[in-house]
N, C-alpha and C positions, 0 to 999 in steps of 0.2 A: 504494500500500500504506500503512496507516495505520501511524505510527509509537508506537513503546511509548512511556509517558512514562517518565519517570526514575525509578527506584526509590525508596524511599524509606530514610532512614539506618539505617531498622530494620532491614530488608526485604537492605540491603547488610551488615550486622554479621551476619545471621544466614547470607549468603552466605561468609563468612569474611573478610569485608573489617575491618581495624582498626580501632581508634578512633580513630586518623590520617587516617582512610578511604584508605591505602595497598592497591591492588587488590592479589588473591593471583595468584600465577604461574599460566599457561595453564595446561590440563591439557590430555591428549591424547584428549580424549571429544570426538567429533566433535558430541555432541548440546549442549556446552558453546557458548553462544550467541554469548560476547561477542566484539567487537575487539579484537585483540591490538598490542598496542605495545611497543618495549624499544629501546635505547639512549639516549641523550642524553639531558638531560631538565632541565636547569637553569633553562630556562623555564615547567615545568610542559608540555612540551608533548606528552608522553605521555597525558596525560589521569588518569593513575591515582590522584591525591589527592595526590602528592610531585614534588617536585626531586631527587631521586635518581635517578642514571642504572642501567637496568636490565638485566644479561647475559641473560636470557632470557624467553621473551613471557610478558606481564601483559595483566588485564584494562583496557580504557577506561572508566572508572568510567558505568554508566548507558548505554552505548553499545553496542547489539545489531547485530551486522554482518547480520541481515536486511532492517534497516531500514536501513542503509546501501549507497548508489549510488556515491560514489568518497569518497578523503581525499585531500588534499595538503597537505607541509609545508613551511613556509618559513623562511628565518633565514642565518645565514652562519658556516659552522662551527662551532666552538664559540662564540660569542658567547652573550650572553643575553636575545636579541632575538626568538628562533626563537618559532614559532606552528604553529599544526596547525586545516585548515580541514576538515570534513565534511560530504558534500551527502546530505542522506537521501533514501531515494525518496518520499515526500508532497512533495518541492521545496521544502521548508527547508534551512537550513543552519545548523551545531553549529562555533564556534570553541573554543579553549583554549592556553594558554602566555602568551608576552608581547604586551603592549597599547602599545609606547612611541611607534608612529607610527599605533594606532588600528587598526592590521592584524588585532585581531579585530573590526572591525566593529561594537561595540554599543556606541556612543558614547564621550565623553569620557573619557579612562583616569584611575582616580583612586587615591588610597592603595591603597585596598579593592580594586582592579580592574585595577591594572597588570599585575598578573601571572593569571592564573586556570590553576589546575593540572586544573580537570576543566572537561567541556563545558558551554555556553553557548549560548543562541540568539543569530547574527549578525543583527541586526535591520533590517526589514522587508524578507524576501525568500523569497516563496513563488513556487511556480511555474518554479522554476530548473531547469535542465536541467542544466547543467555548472559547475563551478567547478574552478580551479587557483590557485596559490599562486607568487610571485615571492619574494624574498629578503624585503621587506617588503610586500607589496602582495596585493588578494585583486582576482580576477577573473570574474565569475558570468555566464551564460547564461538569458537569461529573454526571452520571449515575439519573439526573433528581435533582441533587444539587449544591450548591454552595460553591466555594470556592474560598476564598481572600489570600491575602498578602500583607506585604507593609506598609505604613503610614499608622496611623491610628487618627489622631488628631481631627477628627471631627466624630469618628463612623463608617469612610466609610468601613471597614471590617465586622460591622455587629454582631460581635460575643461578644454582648452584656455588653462588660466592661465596668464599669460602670466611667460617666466625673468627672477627677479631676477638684480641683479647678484649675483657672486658674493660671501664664500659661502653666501650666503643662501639656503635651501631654498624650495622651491614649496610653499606649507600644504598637509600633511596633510588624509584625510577620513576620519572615523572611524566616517563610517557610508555602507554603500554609495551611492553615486549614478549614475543614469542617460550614460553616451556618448551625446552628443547627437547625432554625424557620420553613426553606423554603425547601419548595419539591416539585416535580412533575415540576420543572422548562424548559421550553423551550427553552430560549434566554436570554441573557446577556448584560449590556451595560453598560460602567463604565466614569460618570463624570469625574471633575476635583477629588470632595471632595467626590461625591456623588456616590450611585452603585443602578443599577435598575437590574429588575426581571420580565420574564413575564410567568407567570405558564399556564398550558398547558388547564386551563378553563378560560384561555384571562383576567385574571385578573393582572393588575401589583403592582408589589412593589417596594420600596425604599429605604434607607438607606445613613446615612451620613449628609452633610451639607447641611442647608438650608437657609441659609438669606436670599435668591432671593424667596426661596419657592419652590425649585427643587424635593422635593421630592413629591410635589402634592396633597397634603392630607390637605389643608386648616388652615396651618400653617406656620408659621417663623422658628420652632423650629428642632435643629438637632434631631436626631435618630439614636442608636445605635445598634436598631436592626430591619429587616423589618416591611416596614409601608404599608397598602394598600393605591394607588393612590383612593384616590374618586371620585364616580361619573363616572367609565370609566369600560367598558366591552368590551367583543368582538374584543378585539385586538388582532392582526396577530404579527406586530412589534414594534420593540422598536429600539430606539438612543438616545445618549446622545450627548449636549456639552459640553461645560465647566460647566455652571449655567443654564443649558436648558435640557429639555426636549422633545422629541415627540415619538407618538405613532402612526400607521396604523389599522385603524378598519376595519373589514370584508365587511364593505361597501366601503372604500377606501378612510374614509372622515381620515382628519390628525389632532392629537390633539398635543396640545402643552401647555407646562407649565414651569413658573423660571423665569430667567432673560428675560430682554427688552429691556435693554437699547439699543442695537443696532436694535432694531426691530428683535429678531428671532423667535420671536411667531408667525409673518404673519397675525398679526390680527389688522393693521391699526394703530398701536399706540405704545409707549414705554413705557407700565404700567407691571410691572412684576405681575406676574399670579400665588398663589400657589394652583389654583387648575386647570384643565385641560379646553381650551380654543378653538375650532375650529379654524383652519386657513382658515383664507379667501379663496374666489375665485381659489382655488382648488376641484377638481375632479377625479377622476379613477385613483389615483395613487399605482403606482406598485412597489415604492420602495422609501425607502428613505434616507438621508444621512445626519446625525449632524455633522456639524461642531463648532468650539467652539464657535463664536459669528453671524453664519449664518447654515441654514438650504439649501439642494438642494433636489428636489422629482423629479424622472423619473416618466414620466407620463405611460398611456398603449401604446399610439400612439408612442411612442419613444422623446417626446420632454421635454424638461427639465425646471422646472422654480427654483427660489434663490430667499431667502428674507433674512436679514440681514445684515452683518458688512460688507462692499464693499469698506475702505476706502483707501486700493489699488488696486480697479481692480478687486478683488476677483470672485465676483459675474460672469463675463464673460461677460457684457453687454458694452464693453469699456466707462465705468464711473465712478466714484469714489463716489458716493451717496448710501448711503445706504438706504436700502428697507424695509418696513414695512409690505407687502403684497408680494405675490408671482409675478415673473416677467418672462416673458418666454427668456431663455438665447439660442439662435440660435448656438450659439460657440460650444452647448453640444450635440448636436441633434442625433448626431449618437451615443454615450456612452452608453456602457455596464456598467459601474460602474463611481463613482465617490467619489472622497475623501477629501476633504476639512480639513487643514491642519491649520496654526498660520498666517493668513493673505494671506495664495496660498489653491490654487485648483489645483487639479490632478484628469485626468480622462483620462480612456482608453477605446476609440474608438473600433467601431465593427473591423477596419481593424487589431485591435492589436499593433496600433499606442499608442502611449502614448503621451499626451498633459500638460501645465501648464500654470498655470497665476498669477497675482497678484504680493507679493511682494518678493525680492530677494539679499535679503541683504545678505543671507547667501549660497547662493546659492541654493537655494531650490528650483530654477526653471527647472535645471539640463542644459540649454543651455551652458556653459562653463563664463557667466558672472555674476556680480550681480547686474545686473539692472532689475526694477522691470517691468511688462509687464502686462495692462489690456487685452492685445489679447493673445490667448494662443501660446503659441512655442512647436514648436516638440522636446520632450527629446529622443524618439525611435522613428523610420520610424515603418511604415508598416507589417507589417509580424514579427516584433520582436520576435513573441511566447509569448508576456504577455499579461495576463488577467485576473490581479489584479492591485491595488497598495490603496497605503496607505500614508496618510497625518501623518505629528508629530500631538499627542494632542491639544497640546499648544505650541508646540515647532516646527521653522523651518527646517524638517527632510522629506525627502521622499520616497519611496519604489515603486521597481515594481517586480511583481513574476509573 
């Protein structure tokens, strides 16, 4: 599908966008084209023309959710590092927010260019299939390869430099480049530190940080260039959290591996895992979704269960305990997708409704306050026309396209 160009500043003033070029708030017209975005936003990573954090959806300056294929955001909670990557369908890709480790992509980051509050073409990458976002690192899918950008302090780029002594960082790349190890790749999915891989004979790989043991291969130790997970075939899908991992087998059973502490493994206990661990009392599931310190799997029947960090509400089950095994969340039952975000969930309803919960300090719930809510609220009514969205990594940020 060919992509709109960008509007022009005229063309956005007469849309009622400011002389700040600050986007106006969503409207509830389904026929309203744009991407919507609200919470956090110190690094511009809203896209809306400002650094102001937003209680309820704005427009992404120039950015038409028809011509967008997925988003993902990266950064580490409130800091003001965070970034926001967009893959359109012509297999380009749109950054915007902060530049400090090159994590948007399009070269050297300079005065002018540290920071960018609206989108951006990440340079030279057409043809992309998929792209995901790590704490600072970007991860893209093209023609059965991989290719990173971004931080590179623990390896998560892949592209085999070898570790200084400490504490000296691996350089940064600020503009993507080719994985030279890995081919025939299918699916993408990009940790905090760490980057996974699932090749197209259901085999997956890893790369980056490991002290939880995220990369799965029955070690502590980072890796600076792909690693195969062990022990694990026949995979469909992949996700990442922050220090987590899981995978989708052909039977539908879920594996999981890395961090624990908040129970995201679903296997009854808080022992981190670095090799791959079945999750509990799950079955037939048809899809799944990492969040950073909690996991959500659409089942086939349509119903939803959550295991992990719940310690606002997250989870959807209105309680604050967190889950070590899977739990059936009634709140989701109708969702086409869900997104699980820095302590919030986001999930869009068969009606095209867009929902949220948990915590809301930054506005990340989109209702217009910042109060935190275990029951979800309605950001969009019904019929909005979305049928996406997206959680910040690690960062209170949210998305609907």
């Amino acid at each position: 599908m060919r992509t709109a160009p960008l509007a022009s500043f005229a063309a956005l003033v007469v849309a009622g966008v400011t002389a700040l070029g600050t986007a106006p708030a969503a409207s509830a017209d389904p026929s309203d084209p744009w991407v919507y975005g609200w919470g956090y936003n110190a690094s511009g990573q809203l896209g809306n023309g400002s650094t102001t954090k937003a209680t309820t959806p704005g427009q992404v300056l120039g950015l038409a959710r028809q011509d967008v294929k997925s988003i993902s955001t990266g950064g580490w909670q409130t800091d003001t590092n965070s970034f926001t990557v967009a893959l359109l369908k012509n297999g380009t890709a749109k950054s915007w927010g902060n530049s400090q480790y090159g994590q948007l992509g399009n070269g050297p980051a300079t005065a002018a260019t540290a920071t960018q509050n609206v989108p951006g073409s990440v340079a030279g990458l057409t043809g992309v299939r998929a792209v995901d976002v790590g704490c600072y690192h970007g991860v893209a899918l093209r023609n059965g390869r991989v290719w990173t950008w971004g931080r590179n302090n623990n390896g998560q780029l892949g592209n085999g430099q070898p570790f200084p002594t400490a504490p000296a960082e691996l350089t940064a790349a600020t503009v993507p480049a080719e994985v030279q190890s890995l081919d025939h790749v299918k699916a993408i999915a990009a940790g905090c530190q760490f980057t996974m891989a699932l090749r197209e004979d259901g085999t997956v790989w890893t790369w980056g940080y490991n002290a939880s043991g995220q990369l799965g291969n029955g070690t502590n130790t980072r890796a600076n260039t792909p690693q195969q997970v062990q022990g694990l075939s026949d995979v469909e899908a992949i996700d990442a959290g922050a220090a987590h991992a899981v995978a989708v087998t052909k039977d539908h059973k879920v594996m999981a591996w890395g961090l624990n502490t908040e129970g995201e493994l679903g296997v009854d206990n808080t022992d981190a895992s670095n090799k791959p661990v079945e999750v509990k009392h799950l079955t037939s599931v048809a899809r799944i979704f990492a969040g950073p310190y909690n996991t959500f799997a659409l089942l086939a029947d349509g119903t939803v269960k959550a295991w992990g960090m719940n310690d606002r509400g997250q989870l959807g089950e209105n309680t604050f305990t967190n889950r070590t095994t899977p739990h059936l969340v009634p709140a989701l039952t109708r969702a086409r997708e869900i997104s699980p975000g820095w302590k919030h969930t986001l999930a869009v309803l068969e009606d095209q409704s867009v929902i949220a919960l948990g915590s809301n300090d930054q506005g990340q719930l989109g209702n217009g306050t910042t109060a935190d809510s275990s029951v979800p609220v309605t950001v969009l009514p019904p019929g909005s026309g979305v049928v996406h969205v997206a959680g910040g990594n690690v960062t209170p940020v949210s998305f609907a396209y």
